[in-house]
C-alpha positions in Angstrom: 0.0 0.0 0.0 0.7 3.4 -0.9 1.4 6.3 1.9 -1.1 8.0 0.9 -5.1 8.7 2.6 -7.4 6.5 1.2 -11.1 7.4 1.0 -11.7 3.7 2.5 -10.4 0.3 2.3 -11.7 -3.2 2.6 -10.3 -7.2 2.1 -10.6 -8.9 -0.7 -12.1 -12.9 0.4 -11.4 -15.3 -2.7 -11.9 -13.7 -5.6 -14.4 -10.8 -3.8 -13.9 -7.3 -2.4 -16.9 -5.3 -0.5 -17.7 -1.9 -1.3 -17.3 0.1 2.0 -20.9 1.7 3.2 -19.6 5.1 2.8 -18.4 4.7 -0.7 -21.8 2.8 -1.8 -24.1 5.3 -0.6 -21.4 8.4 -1.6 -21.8 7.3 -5.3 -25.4 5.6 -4.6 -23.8 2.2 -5.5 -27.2 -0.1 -5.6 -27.9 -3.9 -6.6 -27.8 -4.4 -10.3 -25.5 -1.6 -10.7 -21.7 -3.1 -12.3 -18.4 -1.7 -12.0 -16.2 -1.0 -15.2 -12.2 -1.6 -14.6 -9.6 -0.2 -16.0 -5.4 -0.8 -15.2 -4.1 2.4 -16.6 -0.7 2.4 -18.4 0.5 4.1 -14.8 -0.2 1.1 -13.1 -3.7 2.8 -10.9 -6.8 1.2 -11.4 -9.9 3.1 -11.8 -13.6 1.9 -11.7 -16.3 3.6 -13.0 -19.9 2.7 -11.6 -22.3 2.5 -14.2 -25.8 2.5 -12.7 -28.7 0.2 -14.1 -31.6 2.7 -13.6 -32.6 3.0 -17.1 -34.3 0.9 -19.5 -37.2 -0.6 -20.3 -38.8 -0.8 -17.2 -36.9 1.8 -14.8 -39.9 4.3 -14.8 -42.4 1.3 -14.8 -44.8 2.0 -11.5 -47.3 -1.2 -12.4 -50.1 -1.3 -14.0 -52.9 1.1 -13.3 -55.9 -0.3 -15.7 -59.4 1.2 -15.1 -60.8 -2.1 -14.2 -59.7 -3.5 -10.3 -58.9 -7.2 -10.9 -59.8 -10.7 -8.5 -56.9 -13.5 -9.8 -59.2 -16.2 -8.1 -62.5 -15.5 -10.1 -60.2 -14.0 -13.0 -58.2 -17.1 -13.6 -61.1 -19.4 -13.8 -62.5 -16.6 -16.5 -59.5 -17.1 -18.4 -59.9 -20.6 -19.2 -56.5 -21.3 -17.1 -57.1 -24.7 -14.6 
């Protein structure tokens, strides 16, 4: 290790290192989102997050139909046994 302050550290177990808590909800690290590496020619690594809140269904709130629904008399009505 360097002398230098570090924001944070953990351990890497096996072939895993945790995100300290800090660092996760500084950059609002959340499940789903992956990490991009890169070993620069200077020998420093540096990892971008990139965040999976967008796509298809990231705005998707459910479905909000005019009509309120009962799966137990629906499903029958549907033919499905």
């Amino acid at each position: 290790m360097s002398d230098t302050a570090a924001d944070a550290e953990s351990t890497v177990s096996g072939n895993q290192a945790n995100i300290p808590a800090r660092i996760r909800r500084e950059l609002d690290i959340d499940d789903g989102d992956h990490l991009r590496w890169e070993i620069r020619d200077d020998g420093t690594l540096r990892v971008e997050v990139v965040q999976q809140r967008e796509g298809t269904f990231a705005e998707f709130d459910g479905y909000d139909g005019a009509a309120d629904t009962d799966a137990a008399t629906d499903h029958d009505d549907w033919g499905v046994e």
